[in-house]
C-alpha positions as CSV (number, residue, x, y, z in Angstrom):
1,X,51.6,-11.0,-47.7
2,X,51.8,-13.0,-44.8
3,X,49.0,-12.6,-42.0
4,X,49.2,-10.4,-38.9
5,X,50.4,-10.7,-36.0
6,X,48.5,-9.1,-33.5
7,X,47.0,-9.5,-30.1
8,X,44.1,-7.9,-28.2
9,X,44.5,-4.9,-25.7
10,X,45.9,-6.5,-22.9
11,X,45.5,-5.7,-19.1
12,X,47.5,-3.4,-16.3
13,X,48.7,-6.6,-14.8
14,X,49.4,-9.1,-18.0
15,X,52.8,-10.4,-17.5
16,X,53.7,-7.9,-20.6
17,X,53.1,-4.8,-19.2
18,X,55.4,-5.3,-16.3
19,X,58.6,-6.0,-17.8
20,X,57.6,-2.9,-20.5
21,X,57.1,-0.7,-17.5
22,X,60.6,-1.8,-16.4
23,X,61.9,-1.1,-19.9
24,X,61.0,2.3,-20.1
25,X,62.3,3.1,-17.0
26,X,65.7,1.4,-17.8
27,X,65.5,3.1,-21.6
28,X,65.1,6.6,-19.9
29,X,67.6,6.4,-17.6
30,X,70.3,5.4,-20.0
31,X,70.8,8.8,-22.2
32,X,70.8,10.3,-18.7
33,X,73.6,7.5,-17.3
34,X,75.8,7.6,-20.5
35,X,75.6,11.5,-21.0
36,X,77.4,11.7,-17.5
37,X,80.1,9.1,-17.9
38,X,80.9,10.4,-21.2
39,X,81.1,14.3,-19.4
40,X,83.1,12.3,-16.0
41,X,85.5,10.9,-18.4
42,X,86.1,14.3,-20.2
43,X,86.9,15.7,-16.7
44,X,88.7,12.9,-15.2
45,X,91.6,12.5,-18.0
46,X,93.8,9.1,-18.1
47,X,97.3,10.0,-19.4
48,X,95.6,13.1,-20.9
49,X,92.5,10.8,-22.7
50,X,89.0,10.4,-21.9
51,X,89.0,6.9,-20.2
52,X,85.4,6.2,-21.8
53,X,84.9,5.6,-25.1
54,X,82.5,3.4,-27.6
55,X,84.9,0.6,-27.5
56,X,85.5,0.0,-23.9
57,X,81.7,0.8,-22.6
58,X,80.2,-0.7,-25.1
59,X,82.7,-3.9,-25.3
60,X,82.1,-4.6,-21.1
61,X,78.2,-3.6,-21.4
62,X,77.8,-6.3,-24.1
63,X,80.3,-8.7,-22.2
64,X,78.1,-8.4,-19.3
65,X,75.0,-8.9,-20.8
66,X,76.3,-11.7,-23.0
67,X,77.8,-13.5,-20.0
68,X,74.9,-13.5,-17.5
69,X,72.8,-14.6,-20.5
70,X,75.2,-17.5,-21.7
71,X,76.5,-19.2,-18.7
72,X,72.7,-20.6,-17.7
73,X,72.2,-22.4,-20.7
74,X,75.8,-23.3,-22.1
75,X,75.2,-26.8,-21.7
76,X,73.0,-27.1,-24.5
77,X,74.2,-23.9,-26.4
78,X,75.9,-26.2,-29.1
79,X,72.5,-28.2,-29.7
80,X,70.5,-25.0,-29.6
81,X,72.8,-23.5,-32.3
82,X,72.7,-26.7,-34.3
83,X,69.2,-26.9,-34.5
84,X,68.7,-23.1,-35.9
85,X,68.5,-23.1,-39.9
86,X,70.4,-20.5,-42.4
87,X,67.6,-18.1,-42.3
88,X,67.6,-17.9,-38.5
89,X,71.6,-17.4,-38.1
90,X,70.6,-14.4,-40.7
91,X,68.0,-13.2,-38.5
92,X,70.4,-13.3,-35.5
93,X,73.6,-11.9,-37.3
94,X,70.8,-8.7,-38.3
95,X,69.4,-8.6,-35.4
96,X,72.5,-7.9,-33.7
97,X,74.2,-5.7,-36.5
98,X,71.5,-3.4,-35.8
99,X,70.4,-3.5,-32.4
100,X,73.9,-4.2,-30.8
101,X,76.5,-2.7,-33.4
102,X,74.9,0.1,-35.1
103,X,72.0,1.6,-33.0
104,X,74.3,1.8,-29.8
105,X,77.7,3.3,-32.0
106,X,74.9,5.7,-33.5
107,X,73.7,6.5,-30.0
108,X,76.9,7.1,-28.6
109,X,78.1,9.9,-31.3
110,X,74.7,12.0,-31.3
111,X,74.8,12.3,-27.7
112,X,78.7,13.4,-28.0
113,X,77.5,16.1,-30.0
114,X,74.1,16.9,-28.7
115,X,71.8,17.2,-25.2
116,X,70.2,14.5,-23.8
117,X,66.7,16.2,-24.2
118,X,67.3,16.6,-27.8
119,X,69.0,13.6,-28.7
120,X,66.0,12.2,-26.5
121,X,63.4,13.5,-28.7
122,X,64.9,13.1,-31.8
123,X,65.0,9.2,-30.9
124,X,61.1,9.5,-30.2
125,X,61.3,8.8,-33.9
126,X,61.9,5.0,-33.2
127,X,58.5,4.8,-32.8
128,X,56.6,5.6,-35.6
129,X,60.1,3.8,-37.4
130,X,59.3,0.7,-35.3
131,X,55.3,0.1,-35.9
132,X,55.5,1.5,-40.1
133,X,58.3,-1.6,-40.2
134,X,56.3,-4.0,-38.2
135,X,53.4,-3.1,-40.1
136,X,55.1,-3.5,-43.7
137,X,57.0,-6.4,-42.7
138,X,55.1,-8.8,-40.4
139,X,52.1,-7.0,-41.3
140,X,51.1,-6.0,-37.6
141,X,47.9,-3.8,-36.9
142,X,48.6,-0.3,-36.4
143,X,46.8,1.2,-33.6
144,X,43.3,3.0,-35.4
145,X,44.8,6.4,-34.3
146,X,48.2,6.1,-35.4
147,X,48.4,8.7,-37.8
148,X,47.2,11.3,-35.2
149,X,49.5,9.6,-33.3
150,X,52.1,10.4,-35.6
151,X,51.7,14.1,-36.4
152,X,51.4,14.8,-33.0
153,X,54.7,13.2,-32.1
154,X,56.3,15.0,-35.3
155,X,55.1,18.9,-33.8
156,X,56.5,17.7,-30.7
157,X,60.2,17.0,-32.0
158,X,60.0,20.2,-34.5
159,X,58.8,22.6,-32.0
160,X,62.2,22.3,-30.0
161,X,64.3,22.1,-33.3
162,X,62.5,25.2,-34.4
163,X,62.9,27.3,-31.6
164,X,67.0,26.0,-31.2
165,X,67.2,27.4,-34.7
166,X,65.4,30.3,-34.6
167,X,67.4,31.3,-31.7
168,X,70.8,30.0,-32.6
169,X,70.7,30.6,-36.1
170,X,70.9,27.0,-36.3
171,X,70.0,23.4,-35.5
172,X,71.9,21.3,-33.4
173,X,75.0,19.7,-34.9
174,X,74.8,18.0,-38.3
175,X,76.8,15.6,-36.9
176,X,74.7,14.7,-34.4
177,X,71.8,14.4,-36.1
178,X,72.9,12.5,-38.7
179,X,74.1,9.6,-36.4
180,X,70.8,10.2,-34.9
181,X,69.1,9.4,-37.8
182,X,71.3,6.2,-38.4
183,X,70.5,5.4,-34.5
184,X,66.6,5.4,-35.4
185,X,66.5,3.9,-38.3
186,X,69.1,0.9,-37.0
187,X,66.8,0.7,-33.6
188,X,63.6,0.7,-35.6
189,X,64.7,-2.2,-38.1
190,X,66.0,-3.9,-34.4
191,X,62.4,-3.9,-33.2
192,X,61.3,-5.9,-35.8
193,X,64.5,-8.3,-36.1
194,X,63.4,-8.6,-32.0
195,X,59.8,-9.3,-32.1
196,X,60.7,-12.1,-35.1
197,X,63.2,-13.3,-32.1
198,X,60.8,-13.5,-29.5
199,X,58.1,-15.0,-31.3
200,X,60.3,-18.0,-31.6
201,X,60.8,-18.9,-28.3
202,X,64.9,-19.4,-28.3
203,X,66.7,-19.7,-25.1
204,X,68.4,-16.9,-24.1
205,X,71.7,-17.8,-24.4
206,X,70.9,-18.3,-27.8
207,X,69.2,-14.8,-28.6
208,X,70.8,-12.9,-26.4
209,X,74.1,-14.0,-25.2
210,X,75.8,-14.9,-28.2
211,X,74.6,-12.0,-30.3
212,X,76.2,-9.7,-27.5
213,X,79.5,-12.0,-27.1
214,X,80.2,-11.3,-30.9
215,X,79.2,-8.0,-30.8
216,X,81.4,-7.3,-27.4
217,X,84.5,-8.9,-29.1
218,X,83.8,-7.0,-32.1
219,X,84.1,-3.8,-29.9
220,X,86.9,-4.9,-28.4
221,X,88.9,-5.6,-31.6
222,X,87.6,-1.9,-32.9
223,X,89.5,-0.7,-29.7
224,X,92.5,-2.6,-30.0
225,X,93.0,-1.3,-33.5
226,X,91.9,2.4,-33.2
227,X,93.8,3.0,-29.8
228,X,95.7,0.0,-29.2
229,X,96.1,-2.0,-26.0
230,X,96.7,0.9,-23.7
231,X,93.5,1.6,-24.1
232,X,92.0,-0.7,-21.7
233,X,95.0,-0.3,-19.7
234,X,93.8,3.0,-18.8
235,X,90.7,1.6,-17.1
236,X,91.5,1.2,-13.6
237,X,89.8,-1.6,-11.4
238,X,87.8,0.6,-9.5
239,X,86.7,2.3,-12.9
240,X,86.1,-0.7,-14.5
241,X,83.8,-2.4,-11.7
242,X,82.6,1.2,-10.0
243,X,81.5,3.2,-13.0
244,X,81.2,0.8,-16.0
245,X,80.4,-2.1,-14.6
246,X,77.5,-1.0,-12.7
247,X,76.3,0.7,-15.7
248,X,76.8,-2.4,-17.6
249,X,74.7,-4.6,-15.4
250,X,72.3,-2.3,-14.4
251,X,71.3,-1.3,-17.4
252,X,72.2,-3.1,-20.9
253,X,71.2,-6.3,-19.0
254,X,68.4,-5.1,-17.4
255,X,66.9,-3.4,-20.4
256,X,67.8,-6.3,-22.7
257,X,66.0,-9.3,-20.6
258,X,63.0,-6.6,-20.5
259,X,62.5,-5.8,-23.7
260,X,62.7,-9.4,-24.7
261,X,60.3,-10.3,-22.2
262,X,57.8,-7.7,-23.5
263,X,58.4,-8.7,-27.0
264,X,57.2,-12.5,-26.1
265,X,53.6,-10.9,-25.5
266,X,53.1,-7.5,-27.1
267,X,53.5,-6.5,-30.8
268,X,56.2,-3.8,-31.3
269,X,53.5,-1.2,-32.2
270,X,52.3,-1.1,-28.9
271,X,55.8,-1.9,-27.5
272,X,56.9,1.1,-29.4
273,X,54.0,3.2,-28.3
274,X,54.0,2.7,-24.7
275,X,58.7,2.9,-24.5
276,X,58.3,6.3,-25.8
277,X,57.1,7.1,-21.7
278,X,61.0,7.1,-21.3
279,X,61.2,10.2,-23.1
280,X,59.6,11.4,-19.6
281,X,62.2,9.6,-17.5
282,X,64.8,11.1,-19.8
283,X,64.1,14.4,-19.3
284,X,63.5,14.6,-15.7
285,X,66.4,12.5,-14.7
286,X,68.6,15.1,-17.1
287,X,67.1,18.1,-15.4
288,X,67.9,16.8,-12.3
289,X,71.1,14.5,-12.6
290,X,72.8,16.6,-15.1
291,X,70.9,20.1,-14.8
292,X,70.2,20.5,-17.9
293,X,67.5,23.0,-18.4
294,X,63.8,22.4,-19.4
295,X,62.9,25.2,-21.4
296,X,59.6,25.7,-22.9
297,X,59.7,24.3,-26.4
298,X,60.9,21.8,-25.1
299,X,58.5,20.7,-22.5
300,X,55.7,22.0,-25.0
301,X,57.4,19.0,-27.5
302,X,57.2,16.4,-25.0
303,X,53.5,16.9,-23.8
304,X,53.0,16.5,-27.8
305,X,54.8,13.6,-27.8
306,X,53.4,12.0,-25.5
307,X,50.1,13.0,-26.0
308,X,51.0,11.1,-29.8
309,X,51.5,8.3,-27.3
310,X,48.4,8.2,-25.5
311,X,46.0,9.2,-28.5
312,X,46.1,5.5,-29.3
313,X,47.3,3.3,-26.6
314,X,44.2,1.1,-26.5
315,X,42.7,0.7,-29.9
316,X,43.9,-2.6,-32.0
317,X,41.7,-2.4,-35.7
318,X,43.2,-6.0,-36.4
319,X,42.6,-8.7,-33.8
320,X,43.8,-12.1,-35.0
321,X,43.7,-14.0,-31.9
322,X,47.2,-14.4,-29.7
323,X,50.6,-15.2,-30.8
324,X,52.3,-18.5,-30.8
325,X,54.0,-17.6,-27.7
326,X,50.9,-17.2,-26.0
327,X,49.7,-20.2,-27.5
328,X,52.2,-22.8,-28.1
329,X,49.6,-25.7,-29.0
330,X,48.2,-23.2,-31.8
331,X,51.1,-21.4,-33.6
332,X,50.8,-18.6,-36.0
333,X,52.9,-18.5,-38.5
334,X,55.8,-16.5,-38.8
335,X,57.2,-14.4,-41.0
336,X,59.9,-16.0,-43.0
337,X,63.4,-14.0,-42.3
338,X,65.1,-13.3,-45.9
């Protein structure tokens, strides 16, 4: 067993709060973002197909974010790469399997097939995913209310599920859910692959502009073999640079250098606890961009939800001083990546 990581409670004002507080603004906002491209694109036919798909968005999101991450440090990118050992190139290539490849793909096909408030609180689930993983694999404290934490974030995502089937005579899409489950789990294992990132202090080019170069080109060869190159063809320039693009930088990025940021000094558990306030953002910005309708059970599961979030936002049982990033002249150790 290795030995926790951990940190005390830290301030309103620490330099980790802010760029969380950006994150889950950025996080919420996204369902909302995508949810209406992907319903623009249905209405807006290219040649009689839906302009947006996986491939494209997710291939110039990544590009983007890979790019403006890349091209500040590519002078020493070949020395930064050289000096990482096999288990770190593992810990990358997971890293951004999971957090680039899978979670996003997963993302994108449970929103085709359900809302943004449900697929919204289904993904709520990241966050009991993301501290049991931090906690079993780099043996992070758990807040000392967690498991209260935890059933009350549970009744908040069955309440709505119950009442859609009671009245429907059934749950949302299987389809959906199932790549909703995929989605959390991928994004929870991501957390964990992240914080392991962060803790070692690589330049960014390094942990996040190659991970999403590969994964963009991976995306892009998906595309060219599914549709072929008309595909992109199809994407007009003031598409491209109007709708995509602006997506692409103004949220992928933004979110990315964020959550990076927030990893350097928080432990995902708290991380985790504190992102599920998008779930907030998410549904007000769906009510209002997208009017979709906030019913009852459904508010009733997000005041549980969050209330799972606040029960422990403060409490640490484990306090083992700060992190290596924190304190550079005094690492901890780190968890060895497999």
């Amino acid at each position: 067993m290795t030995s926790p990581i951990g940190s005390a409670p830290l301030p309103m004002g620490s330099r980790g709060f802010l760029p969380l507080l950006a994150y889950v603004l950025l996080r919420g906002l996204d369902a909302t973002v995508l949810k209406g491209l992907q319903v623009f694109g249905a209405l807006h036919p290219v040649r009689g197909e839906n302009p947006i798909s996986f491939c494209n968005l997710f291939f110039l999101a990544q590009l983007a974010v890979g790019l403006a991450a890349l091209l500040p440090g590519r002078r020493t990118l070949r020395a930064d790469l050289a000096a990482l050992g096999p288990g770190d190139r593992r810990l990358l290539a997971g890293d951004a399997f999971l957090g680039l490849f899978l979670g996003p793909v997963a993302y994108y096909l449970a929103l085709e097939s359900l809302s943004v408030i449900s697929q919204t609180l289904l993904f709520a689930l990241v966050l009991p995913a993301s501290a049991l993983l931090a906690r079993w694999v780099l043996a992070e404290a758990l807040p000392r209310s967690f498991s209260i934490s935890l059933v009350l974030i549970a009744a908040g995502l069955l309440l709505p599920a119950a009442a859609t089937a009671m009245a429907a005579g059934r749950m949302d899409q299987s389809v959906g859910l199932a790549w909703a489950l995929v989605g959390i789990l991928a994004y929870g294992a991501a957390s964990v692959s992240g914080r392991l990132i962060a803790l070692r202090s690589w330049p960014l080019a390094v942990s996040v502009g190659v991970t999403n170069l590969v994964s963009a080109l991976i995306f892009g060869v998906i595309a060219l073999v599914l549709f072929g190159p008309h595909h992109f063809l199809l994407l007009q320039l003031w598409w491209v640079v109007g709708v995509i693009g602006l997506y692409a930088l103004s949220l992928p990025l933004g979110r990315e250098l964020a959550l990076r940021l927030a990893y350097r000094h928080l432990p995902v558990a708290q991380v985790s606890l504190w992102s599920s306030l998008s779930l907030l953002v998410a549904l007000l910005s769906a009510a209002v961009l997208l009017g979709e309708s906030l019913q009852g059970p459904s508010l009733a599961g997000s005041a549980l939800v969050l209330a799972g979030v606040f029960a422990s936002r403060w409490r640490w049982p484990i306090r083992s001083g700060p992190t290596s990033v924190l304190l550079p002249t005094a690492p901890a150790p780190l968890p060895p990546w497999p």
